[in-house]
C-alpha positions as CSV (number, residue, x, y, z in Angstrom):
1,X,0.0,0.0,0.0
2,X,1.2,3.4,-1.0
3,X,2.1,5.5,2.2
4,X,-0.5,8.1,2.9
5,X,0.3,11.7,1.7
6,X,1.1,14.1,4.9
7,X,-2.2,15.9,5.3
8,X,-4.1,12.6,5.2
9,X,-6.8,12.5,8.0
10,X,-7.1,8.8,8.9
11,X,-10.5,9.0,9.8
12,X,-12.7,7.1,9.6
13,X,-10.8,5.2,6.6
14,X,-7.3,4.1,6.3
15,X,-5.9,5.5,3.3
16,X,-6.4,3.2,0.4
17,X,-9.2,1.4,2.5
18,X,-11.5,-0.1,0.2
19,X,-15.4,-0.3,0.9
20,X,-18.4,-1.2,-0.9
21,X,-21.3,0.9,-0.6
22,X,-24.8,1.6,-2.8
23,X,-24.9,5.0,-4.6
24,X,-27.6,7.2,-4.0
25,X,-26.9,10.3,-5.9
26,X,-25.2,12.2,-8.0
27,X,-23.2,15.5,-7.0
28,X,-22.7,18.3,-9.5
29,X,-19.1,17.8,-9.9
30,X,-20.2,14.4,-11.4
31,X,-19.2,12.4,-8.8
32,X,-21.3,9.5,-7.1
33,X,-22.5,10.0,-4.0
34,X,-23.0,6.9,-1.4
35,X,-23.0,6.5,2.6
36,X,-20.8,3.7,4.6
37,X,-22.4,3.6,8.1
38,X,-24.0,6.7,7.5
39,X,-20.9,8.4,6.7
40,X,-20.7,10.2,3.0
41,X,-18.5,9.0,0.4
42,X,-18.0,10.7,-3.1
43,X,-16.5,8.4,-5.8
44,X,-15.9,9.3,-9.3
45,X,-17.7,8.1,-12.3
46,X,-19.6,6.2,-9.7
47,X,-23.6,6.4,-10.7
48,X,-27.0,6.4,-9.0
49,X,-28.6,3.1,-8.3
50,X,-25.1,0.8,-7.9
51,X,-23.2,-1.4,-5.8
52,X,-19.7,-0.5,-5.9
53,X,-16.3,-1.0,-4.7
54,X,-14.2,2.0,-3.8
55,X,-10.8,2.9,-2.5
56,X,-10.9,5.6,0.0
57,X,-8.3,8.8,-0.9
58,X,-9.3,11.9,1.2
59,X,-11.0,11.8,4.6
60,X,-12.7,15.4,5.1
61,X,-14.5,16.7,8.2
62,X,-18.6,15.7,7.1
63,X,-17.6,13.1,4.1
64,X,-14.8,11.0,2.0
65,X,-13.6,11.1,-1.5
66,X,-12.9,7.5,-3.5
67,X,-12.0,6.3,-6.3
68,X,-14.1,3.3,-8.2
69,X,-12.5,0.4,-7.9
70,X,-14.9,-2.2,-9.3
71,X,-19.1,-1.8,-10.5
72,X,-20.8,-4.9,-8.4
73,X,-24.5,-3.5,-9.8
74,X,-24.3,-1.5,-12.9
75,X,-26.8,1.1,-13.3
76,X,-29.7,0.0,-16.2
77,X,-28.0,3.8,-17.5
78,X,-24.4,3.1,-17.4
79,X,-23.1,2.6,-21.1
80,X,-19.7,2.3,-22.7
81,X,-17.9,5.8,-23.2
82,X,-16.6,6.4,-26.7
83,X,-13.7,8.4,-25.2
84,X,-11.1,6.0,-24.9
85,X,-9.2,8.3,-22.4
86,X,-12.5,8.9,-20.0
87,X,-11.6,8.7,-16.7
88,X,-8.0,9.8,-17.1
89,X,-8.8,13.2,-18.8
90,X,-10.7,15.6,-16.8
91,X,-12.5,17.1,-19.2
92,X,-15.8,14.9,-19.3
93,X,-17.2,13.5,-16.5
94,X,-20.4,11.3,-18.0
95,X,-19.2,9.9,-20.7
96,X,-20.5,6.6,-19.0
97,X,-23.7,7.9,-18.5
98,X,-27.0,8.2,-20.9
99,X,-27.3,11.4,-22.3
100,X,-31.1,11.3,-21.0
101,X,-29.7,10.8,-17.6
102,X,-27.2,13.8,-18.1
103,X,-30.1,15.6,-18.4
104,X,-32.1,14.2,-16.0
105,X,-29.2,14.1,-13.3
106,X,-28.4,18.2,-14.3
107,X,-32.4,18.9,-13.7
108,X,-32.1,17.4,-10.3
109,X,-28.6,18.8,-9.0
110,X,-29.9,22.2,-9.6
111,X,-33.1,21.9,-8.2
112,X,-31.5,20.4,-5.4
113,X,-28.8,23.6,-4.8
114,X,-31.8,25.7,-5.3
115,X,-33.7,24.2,-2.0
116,X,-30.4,24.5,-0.4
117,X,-29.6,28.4,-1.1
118,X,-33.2,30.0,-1.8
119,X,-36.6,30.5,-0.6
120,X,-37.4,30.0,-4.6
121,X,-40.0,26.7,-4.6
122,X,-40.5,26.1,-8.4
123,X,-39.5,23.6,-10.8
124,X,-36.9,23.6,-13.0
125,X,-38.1,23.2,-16.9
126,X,-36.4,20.1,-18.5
127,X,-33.4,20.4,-19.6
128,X,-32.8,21.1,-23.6
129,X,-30.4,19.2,-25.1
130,X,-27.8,20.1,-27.9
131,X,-28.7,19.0,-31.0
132,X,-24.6,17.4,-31.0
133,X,-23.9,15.3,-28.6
134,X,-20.3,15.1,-29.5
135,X,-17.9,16.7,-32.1
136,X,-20.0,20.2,-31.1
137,X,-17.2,22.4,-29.2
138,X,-16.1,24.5,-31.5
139,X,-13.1,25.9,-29.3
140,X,-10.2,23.8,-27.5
141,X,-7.4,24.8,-25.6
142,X,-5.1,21.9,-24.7
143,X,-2.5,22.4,-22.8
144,X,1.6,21.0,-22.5
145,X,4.2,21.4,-19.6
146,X,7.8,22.5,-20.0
147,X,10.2,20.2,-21.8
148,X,12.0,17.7,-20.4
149,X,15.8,17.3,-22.1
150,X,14.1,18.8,-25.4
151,X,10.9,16.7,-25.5
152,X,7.3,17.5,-24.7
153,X,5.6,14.2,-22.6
154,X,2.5,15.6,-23.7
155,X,-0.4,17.7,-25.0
156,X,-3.8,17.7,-23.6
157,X,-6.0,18.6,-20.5
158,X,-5.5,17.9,-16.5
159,X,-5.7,14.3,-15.6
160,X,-9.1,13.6,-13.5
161,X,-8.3,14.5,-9.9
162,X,-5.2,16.5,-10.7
163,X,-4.1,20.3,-10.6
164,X,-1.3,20.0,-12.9
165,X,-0.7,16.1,-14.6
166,X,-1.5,16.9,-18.1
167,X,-3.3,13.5,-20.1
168,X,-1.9,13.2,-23.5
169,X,-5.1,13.5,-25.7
170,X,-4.6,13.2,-29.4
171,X,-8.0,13.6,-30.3
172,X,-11.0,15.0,-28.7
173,X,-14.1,13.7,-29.3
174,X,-16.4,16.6,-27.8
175,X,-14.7,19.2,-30.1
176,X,-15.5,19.8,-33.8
177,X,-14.0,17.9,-36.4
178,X,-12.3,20.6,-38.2
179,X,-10.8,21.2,-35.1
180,X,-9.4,17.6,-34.1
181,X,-7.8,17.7,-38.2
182,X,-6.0,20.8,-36.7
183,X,-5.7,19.3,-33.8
184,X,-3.4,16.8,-35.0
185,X,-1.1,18.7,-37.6
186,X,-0.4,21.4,-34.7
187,X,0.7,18.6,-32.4
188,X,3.3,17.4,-35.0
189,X,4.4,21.1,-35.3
190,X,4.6,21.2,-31.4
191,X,6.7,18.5,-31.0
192,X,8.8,18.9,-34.0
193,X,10.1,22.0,-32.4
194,X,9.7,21.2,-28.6
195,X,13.2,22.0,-28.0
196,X,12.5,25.9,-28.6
197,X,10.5,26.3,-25.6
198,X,11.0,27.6,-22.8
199,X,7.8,26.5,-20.9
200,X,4.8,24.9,-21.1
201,X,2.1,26.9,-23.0
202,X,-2.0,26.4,-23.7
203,X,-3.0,26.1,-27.2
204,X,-6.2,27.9,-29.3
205,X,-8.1,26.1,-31.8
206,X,-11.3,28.0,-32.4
207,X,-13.7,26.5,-35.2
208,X,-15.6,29.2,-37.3
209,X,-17.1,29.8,-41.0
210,X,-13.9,30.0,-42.3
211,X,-11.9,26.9,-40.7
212,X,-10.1,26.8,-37.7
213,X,-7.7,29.8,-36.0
214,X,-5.0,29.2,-33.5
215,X,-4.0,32.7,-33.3
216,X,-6.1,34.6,-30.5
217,X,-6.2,37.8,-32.5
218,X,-7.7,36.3,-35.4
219,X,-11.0,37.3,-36.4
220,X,-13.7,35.0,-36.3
221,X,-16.8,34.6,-38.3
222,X,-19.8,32.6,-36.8
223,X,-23.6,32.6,-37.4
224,X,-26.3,32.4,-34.8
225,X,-29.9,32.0,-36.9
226,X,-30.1,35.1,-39.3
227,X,-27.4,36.8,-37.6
228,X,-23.4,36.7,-38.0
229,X,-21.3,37.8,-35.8
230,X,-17.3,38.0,-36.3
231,X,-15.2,38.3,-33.1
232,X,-11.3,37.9,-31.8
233,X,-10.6,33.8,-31.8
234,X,-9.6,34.3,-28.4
235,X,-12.2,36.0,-27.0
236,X,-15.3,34.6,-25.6
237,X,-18.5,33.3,-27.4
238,X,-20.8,30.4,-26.5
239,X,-19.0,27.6,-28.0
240,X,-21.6,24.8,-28.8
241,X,-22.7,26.5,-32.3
242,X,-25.6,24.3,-32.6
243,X,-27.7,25.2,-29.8
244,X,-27.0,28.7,-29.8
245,X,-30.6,29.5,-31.8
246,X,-32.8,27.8,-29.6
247,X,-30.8,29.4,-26.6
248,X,-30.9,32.5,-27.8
249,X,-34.2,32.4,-28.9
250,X,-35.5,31.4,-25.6
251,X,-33.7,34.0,-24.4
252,X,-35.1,36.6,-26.6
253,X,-39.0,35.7,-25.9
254,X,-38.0,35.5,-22.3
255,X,-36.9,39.3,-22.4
256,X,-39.8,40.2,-24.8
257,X,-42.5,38.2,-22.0
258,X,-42.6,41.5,-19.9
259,X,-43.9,43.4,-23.1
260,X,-40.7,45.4,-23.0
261,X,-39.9,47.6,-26.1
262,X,-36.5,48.3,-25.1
263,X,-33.4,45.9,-24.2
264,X,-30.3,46.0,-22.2
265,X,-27.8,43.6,-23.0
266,X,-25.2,43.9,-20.0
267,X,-21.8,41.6,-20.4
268,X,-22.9,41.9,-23.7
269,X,-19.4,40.9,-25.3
270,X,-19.4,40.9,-28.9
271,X,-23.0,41.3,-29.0
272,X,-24.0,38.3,-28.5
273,X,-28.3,38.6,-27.4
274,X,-28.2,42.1,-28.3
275,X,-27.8,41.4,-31.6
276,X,-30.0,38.6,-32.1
277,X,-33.3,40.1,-30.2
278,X,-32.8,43.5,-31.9
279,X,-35.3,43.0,-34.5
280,X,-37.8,42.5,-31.4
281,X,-36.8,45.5,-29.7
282,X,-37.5,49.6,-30.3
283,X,-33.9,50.3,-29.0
284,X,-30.9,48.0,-27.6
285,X,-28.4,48.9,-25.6
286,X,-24.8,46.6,-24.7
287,X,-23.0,47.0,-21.9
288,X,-19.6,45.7,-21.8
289,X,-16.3,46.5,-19.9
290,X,-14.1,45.3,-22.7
291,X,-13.3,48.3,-25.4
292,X,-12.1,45.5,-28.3
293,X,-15.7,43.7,-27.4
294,X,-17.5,46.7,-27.7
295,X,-15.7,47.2,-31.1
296,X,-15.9,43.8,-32.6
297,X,-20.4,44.6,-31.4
298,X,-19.9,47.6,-33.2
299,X,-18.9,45.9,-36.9
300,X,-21.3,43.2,-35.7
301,X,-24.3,45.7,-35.5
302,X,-23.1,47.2,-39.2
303,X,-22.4,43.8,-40.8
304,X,-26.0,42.9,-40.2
305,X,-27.5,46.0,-41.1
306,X,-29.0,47.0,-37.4
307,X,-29.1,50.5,-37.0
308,X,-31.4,50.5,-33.8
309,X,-28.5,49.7,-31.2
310,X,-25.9,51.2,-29.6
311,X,-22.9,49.9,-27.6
312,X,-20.8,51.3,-24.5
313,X,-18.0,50.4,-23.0
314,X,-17.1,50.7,-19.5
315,X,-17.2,48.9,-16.1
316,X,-20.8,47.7,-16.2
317,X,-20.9,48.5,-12.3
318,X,-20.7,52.3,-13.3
319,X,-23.1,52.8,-16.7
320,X,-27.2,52.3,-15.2
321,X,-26.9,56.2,-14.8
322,X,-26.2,56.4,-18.4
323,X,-29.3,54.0,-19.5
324,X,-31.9,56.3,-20.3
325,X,-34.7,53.7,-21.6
326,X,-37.8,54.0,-19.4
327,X,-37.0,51.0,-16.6
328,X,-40.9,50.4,-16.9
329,X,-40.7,49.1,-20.2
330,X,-37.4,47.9,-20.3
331,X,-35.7,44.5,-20.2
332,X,-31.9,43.8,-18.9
333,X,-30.3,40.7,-20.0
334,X,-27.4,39.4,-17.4
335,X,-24.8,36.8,-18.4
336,X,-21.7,37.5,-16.6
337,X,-18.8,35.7,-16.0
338,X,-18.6,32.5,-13.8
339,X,-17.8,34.6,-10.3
340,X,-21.4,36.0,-11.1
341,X,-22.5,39.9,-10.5
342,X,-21.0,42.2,-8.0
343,X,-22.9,43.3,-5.4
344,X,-22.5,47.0,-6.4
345,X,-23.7,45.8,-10.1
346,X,-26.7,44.3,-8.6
347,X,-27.6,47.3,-6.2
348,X,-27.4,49.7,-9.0
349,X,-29.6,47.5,-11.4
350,X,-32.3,47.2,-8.6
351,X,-32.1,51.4,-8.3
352,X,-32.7,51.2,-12.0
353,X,-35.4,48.6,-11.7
354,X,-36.4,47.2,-15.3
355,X,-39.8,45.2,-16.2
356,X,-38.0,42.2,-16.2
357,X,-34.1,40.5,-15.8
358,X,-33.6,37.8,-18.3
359,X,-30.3,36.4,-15.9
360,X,-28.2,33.7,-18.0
361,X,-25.3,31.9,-16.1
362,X,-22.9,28.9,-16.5
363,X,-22.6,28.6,-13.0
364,X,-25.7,28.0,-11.3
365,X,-24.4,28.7,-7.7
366,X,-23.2,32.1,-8.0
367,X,-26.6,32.2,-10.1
368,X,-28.6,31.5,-7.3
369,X,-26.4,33.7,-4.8
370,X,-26.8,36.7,-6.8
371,X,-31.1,35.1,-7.3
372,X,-31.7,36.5,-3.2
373,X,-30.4,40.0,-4.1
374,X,-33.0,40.1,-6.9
375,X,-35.8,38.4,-4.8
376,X,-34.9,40.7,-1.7
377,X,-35.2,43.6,-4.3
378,X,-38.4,43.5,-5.5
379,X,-38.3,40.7,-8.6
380,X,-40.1,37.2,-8.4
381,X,-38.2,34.5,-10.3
382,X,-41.0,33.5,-12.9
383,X,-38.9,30.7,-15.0
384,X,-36.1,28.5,-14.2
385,X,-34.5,27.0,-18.1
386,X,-31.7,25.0,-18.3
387,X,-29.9,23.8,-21.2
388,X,-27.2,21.3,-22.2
389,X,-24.3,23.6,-23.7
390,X,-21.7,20.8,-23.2
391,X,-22.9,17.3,-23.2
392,X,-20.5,14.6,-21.5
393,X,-19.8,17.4,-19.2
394,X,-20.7,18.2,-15.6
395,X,-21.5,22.3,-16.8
396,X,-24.5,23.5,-17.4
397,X,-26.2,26.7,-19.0
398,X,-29.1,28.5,-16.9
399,X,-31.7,30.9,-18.0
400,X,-33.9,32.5,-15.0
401,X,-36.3,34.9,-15.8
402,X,-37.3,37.9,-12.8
403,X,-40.3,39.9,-13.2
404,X,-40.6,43.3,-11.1
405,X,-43.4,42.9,-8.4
């Protein structure tokens, strides 16, 4: 038996102890969830409804973390992941699992954390699923360490578990295909000149209309529905093209449900839902801290002929003063980064106070933190939609929709 690492707490498992146990749940970092005398255990790629053997690693103060050893009970769900690296890379976490169980399993998990940090009793829709199950992420940044005596061990994403053992993944099978082609001449290139660097380094490939880009700066066309939009490669955009125009869309009648005729599209990016609800809207307005967003909006809002919004740039905690739509009949759409809103953001957009906050997330706890700001301040959450950006994974895409009371 390997000797235990020096933080180890050896209760109330030995390190390495095995146990069998039946799993109950299933956590939203994918993990299994079980009990062993009552005590919790959380064991990866485990799945509701089996008998399993694990191998204890981490003893914490309320549960344990394991590994799976051996499936006694399958689950009727459990099926053979395509991924011949699942379990070793971290980038998917249920591969092994139906995709209408993903689904199901997502529903659950953030009703669950919902109960847990609210006062909100309503149900979550159904999730909707990506069209693409696989081969639908059209941007992928794998990663390589510093050579070793002029070689490069290898080029992919952190092993499962692990803050800095890189998997070597040749192909990914969640990403595009015109990506994994790229994928696999820029690895040659890589290698064939590993002795020239210095470090390790994270590569770009970001799929568009006209092929692939590995250069961050290189602009990049996409199309969303009617509506192209051309942006830096490196900069961000919902990367699961083919479920951006029923998510938008259900983002767009969601902001148009409070009979609003005008829009504020705040972390508006490249322009993003602006863009796409204009036609809907008298007057649209993005917010957005980022000056070479704003710009790349800008061209956006000319390529596609739209001549009824406007952009600003600037820290989005400072700009409500400068909003001078009527808030009665006014919508704001949210979707900022994973850390969620400020508090001085919030505060200011409840001084403001809009018809309606269409509040899009990929991180449904900071989601549901910043939800009892907008609840204490006057809004009633009216819809809770998920949807399934990135199948295989454990992340998931929320829409909640707040009407002013």
């Amino acid at each position: 038996m390997r000797r235990p690492p020096k933080k180890f707490h050896p209760e109330p498992f030995a390190y390495h102890e095995e146990i069998e146990l039946e799993v109950e749940t299933l956590g939203n970092q994918g993990q299994g969830v079980g009990r062993y005398n009552g005590w919790v255990v959380f064991v990866t790629f485990a799945l509701p409804g089996e008998r399993i053997r694990a191998r204890v690693f981490r003893n914490d103060k309320s549960y344990s973390e394991a590994d799976l050893v051996e499936v006694l009970t399958a689950s009727p769900h459990r099926r053979q992941p395509p991924c011949p690296l699942f379990g070793e890379c971290g980038g998917c976490q249920y591969q092994n699992l139906e995709e209408s169980e993903q689904r199901n399993w997502k529903r659950i998990q953030l009703e669950e954390l919902m109960h847990r940090m609210t006062d909100c009793r309503i149900n979550v829709l159904p999730v909707i699923p990506s069209p693409l199950s696989y081969n639908y992420r059209s941007k992928l940044t794998p990663h390589f360490q510093r050579p070793r005596e002029g070689k490069i061990d290898g080029i992919g994403f952190l092993r499962a578990g692990s803050r800095h053992a890189i998997v070597d993944v040749p192909r990914c099978p969640i990403a595009t295909e015109s990506i994994n082609t790229r994928y696999a001449k820029l690895r040659m290139e890589i290698h064939g000149r590993a002795a020239s660097f210095k470090k390790g380094a994270t590569l770009l490939l970001r799929d568009g209309l006209d092929g692939v880009a590995t250069d961050a700066n290189t602009m990049v066309r996409e199309r969303v529905g009617d509506t192209e939009f051309e942006f830096p490669a490196g900069d961000f955009f919902q990367n699961n093209p083919s479920i951006l125009p029923a998510f938008v869309g259900h983002v767009t009648r969601e902001a148009l449900g409070a009979e609003a005729r005008f829009l504020v599209d705040a972390y508006c990016g490249s322009g993003l839902f602006a863009l796409s609800a204009a036609a809907e809207f008298e007057r649209v307005l993005g917010l957005e801290i980022s000056e070479k967003a704003i710009s790349a909006a800008r061209t956006n809002a000319s390529r596609n002929s739209l001549t009824n919004v406007d952009f600003m740039a600037g820290d989005v905690d400072d700009l409500f003063a400068e909003v001078l739509f009527p808030a009665s009949e006014t919508c704001v759409i949210i979707d900022p980064p994973r850390r969620g809103c400020s508090g001085e953001f919030i505060d200011q957009l409840l001084q403001f106070h809009p018809a309606s906050v269409v509040y899009v997330s990929c991180n449904p706890a900071t989601q549901l933190r910043d939800l009892n700001q907008f609840t204490a301040g006057g809004y009633e959450l009216k819809r809770v939609q998920p949807f399934d950006l990135f199948p295989q994974t454990k992340h998931l895409e929320c829409v909640m929709t707040l009407v002013a009371v």
